[in-house]
N, C-alpha and C positions, 0 to 999 in steps of 0.2 A: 588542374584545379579539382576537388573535392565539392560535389555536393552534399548541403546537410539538410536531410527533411527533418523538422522538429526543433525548435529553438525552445523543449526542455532542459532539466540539467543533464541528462547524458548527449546530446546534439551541442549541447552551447561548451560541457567539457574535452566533446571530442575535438570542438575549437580554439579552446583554451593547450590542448596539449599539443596540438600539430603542428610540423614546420611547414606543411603547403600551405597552399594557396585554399583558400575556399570560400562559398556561400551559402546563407543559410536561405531556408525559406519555412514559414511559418503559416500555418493557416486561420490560427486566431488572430485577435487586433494586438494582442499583448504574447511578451515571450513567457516562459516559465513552466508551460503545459499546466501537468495538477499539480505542482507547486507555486498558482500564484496567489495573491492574498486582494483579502478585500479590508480596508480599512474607514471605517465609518464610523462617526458619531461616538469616538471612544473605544470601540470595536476593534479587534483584530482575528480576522476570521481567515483560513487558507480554505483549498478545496476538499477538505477534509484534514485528520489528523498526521500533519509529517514531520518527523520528529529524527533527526540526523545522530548515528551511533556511529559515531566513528571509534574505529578500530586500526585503522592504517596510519602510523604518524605523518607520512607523506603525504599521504592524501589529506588527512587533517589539514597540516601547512599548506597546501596548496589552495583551500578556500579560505582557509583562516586569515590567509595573509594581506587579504584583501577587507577583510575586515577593521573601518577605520577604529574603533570604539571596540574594545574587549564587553565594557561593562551594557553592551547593549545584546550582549549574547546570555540568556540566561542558562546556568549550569544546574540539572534537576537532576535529584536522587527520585528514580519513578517509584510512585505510589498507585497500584491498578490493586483493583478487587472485581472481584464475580459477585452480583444480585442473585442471591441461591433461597427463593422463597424467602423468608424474611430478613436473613441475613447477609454480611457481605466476606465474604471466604476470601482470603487474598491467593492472587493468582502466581501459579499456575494451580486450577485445582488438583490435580494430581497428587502435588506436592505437602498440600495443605488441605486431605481429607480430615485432620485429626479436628480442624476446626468444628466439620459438622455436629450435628445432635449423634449424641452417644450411638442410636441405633444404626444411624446410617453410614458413620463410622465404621463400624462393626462390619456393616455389610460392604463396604468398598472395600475391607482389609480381607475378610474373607476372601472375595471374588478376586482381588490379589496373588491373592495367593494359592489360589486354586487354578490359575490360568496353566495350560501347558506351552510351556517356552521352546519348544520344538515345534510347535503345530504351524505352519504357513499360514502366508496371506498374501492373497491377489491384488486388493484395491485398499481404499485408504478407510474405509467402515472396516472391515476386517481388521484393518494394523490395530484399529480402535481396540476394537475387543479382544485380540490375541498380546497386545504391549500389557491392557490395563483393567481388564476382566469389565464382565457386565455393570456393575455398577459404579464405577466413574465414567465409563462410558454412555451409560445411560442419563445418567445426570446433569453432566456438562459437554464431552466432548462430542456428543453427536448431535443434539442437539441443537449446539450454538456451530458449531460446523456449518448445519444445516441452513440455518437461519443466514451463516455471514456468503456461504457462493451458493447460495437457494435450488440446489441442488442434491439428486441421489450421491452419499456419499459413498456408493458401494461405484459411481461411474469416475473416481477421481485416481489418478496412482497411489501405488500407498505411500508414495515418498513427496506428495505433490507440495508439502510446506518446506522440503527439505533441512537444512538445520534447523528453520526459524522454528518447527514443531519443538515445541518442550517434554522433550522425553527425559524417562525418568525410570532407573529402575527401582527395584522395590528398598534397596539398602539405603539409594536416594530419599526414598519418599519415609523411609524408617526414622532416619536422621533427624530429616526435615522437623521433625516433630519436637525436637526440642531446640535445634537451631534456629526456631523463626522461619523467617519469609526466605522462602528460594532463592539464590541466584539466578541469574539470567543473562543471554549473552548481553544483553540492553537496559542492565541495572540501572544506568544511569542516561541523559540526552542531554543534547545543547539545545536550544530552541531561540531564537531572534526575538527579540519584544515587539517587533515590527513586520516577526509573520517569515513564513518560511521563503519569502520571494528575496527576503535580504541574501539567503545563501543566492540564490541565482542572482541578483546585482553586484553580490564580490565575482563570482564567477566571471560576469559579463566582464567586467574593469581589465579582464588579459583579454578579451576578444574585440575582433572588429566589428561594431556595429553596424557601422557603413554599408557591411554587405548581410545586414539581417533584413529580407524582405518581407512583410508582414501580413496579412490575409490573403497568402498566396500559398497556392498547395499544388499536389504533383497531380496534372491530370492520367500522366500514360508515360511507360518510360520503354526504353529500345536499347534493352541489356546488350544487344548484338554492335550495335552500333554506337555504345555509351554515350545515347541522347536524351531529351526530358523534356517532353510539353508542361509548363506550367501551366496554370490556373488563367492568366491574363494571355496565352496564347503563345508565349515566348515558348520559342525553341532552344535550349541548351545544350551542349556536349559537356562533359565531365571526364577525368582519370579515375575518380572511385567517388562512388556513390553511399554513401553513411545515412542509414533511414535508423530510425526510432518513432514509427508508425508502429500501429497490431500487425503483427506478422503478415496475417490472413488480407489485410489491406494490400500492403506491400505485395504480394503475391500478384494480386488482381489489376494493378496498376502495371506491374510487370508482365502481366498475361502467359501467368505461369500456369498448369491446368495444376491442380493441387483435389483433392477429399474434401468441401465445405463439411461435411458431417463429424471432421476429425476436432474440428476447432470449436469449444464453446467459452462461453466467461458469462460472469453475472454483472448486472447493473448495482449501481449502489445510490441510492437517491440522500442526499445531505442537508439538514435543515442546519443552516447556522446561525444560532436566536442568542440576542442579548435583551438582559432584562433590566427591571429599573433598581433592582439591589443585592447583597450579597444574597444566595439563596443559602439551605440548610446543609449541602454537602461543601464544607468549608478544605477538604484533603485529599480527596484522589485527584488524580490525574487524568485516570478514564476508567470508566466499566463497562463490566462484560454481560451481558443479558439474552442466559440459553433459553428463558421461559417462552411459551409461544403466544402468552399474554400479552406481553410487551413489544410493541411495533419494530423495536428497532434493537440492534443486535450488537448496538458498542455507543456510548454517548462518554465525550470526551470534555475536559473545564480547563478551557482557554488561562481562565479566571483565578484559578487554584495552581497553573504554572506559573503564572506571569505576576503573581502578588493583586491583583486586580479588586475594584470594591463592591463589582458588579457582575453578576454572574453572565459569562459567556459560555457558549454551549455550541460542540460538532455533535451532529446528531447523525445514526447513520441507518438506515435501512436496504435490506439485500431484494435481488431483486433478480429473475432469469433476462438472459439478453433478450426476451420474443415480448417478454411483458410489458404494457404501455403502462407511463407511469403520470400520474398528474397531480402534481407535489401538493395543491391544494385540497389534493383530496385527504390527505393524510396529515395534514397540518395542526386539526383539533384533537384528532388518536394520539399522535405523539404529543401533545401538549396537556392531554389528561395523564398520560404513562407517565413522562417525567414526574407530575405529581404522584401519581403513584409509588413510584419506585423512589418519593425520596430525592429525587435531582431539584427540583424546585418546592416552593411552595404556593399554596392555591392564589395566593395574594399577591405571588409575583407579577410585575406590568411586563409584559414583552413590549420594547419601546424601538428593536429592529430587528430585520429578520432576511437573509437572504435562502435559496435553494440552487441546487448543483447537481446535476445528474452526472454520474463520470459514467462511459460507457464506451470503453468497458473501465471495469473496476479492475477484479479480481480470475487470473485465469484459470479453465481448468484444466489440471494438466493431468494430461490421462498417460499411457504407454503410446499410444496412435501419437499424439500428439509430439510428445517426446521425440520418437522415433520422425517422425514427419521434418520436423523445424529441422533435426541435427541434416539430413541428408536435403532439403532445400537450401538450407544456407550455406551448406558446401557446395549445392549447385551456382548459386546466385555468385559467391565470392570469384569463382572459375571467372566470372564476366567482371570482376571489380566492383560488383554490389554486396554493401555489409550491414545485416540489421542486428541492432543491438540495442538494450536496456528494458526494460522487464517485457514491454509489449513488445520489442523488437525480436526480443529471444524468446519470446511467448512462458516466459519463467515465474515463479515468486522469490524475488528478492531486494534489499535493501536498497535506497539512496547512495548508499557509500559502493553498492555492487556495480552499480551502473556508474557512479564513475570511475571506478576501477578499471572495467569494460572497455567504455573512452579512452584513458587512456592507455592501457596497451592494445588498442586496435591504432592510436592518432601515432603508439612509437614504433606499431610495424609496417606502417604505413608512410611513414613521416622520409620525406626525400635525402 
């Protein structure tokens, strides 16, 4: 039998693809992890913004199919822009400096072009400024970098977004300039009218419920002996153990000795406010906001995907893991910002409001780290212990990666 800690969608897919036997166990009341939703008073609010790019047509099929209703999946061409002082630049800025004021233009094509393309780079502030010269760097990418893992970007790898980074070289960004808005791997999303926890409900419909246990978590596990005290005291044995816990958890529970110092991530504190009418930003999707004016570092409209008459809002704020965070304290800051920047108007009624700390959010992934996870999770699997999905693998990447993940671990695994 196969234990699965996490009854997220990489935990509830590596159930959906297996032919063992297994059980889940979950330490929240509800399955979903940070894809579940909150749905109130009109509202459709997730634990932030998660927006599913599929690229795999198999994998597509495989959650699609359980979808009973096409037309409750909505299909969006994304529209994101950057709040770049008064204006709204469409993203990637790289791609779309020609937007700026004449001068500043000027100076990012300059700095462009002046970079030396031979010159290395250690960490991911450096790639900043050796890919994209000082001044789009200075303006946007480090900046809002900074603001979204709250964090020295000179302590991150320089590969730490991996593809999702929007690089661009200069023939790119030359183009760009009369072609419009950049491609991107994520031009487009599906999103559910009912909130990203539908994807994990089609999911659930191939799995057994029966064996989803629920505010139950792993207290201590005996890799040697492939056993596992739960939470309520039950002693377990298992064939292979599938965590989609943060790495560093997993480790601790395992009584692995591991570098605490190797492993960091930032908090992300989430206001998700609905108000009593359409606000003034009636077209994007979400923005970007590098200024360090503004509280929060990406505010996303519910409202403007979903054809909605009233404005919904993910609001998101960065935050270091050490930082205590008390949502009410920041609740009037962000509610003057949005006005500011345009997301509302002063005459909006907020009429609900919920908060969400994810923690962690956002990893960071450094060389130590990298290095670290690859060579424990080949220790770990030696025993039949396999962590997987962005905190499992201590990674950044998509909803469609992790279940990817799932399942080719559930088909080399599978009896």
């Amino acid at each position: 039998m196969d234990l699965i800690i996490g009854a997220g969608i990489t935990g509830l897919c590596y159930a959906l693809f297996t032919n063992n036997g297994y059980r889940i166990v979950e330490k929240e009341k509800e399955i979903g992890g940070y894809c579940r939703t909150t749905k109130r008073n009109g509202f459709v609010w997730d634990y932030s913004g998660h927006f599913f790019h599929f690229q795999d047509p198999e994998i597509m099929e495989s959650i699609m199919s359980n979808i009973e209703d096409p037309d409750s999946i909505a299909n969006v061409t994304k529209n994101t822009s950057i709040k770049y002082k008064t204006k709204l630049v469409d993203y990637p800025f790289q791609k779309n400096i020609h937007q700026l004021p004449q001068e500043e233009f000027i100076d990012c094509l300059v700095d462009l072009f002046s970079i030396d393309s031979k010159a290395g780079f250690q960490n991911f502030k450096e790639m900043l400024y050796c890919k994209f010269g000082k001044s789009i760097a200075d303006k946007f990418l480090i900046p809002y970098n900074e603001k979204l893992y709250a964090c020295n970007l000179n302590n991150l790898d320089k590969d730490a977004m991996g593809r999702f980074f929007p690089y661009a070289d200069k023939e790119q960004i030359i183009l760009n300039f009369r072609k419009g808005k950049a491609a991107s791997y994520n031009d487009t999303f599906m999103y559910p009218r009912g909130g990203a926890i539908e994807y994990v409900n089609a999911v659930l419909k191939g799995v057994d419920s029966n064996v989803i246990q629920k505010e139950t978590s792993i207290k201590s596990i005996d890799i040697q002996n492939k056993k596992a005290v739960l939470s309520s005291g039950e002693e377990m044995e298992y064939d292979n153990l599938i965590s989609t816990i943060p790495f560093p958890k997993l480790l601790e529970i395992a009584h692995i000795d591991y570098d605490r110092n190797i492993y960091s991530w930032n908090k992300v504190l989430v206001f998700n406010l609905g108000f009593d009418k359409k606000g003034p930003n009636t077209t994007s999707h979400w923005l970007y906001f590098p200024e360090k004016k503004y509280s929060f570092y990406r505010v996303g409209f519910y409202d403007n995907i979903l054809g909605q008459d009233r404005t919904s809002l993910y609001v998101e704020l960065g935050f270091s893991k050490d930082e205590e965070i008390i949502p009410e304290q920041w609740k009037d800051k962000v509610l003057d910002d949005l006005v500011d920047a345009g997301c509302i108007s002063s005459d909006d009624k907020l009429i609900d409001s919920e908060t969400i700390i994810m923690d962690p959010a956002y990893v960071h992934i450094t060389e130590a780290s990298k290095n670290n996870v690859i060579v424990l999770k080949e220790y770990l699997e030696t025993f039949g212990v396999y962590s997987i999905g962005r905190y499992g693998s201590w990674t950044y990447c998509s909803i469609e990666d992790n279940i990817k993940e799932a399942k080719a671990l559930a088909n080399k695994l599978s009896n």
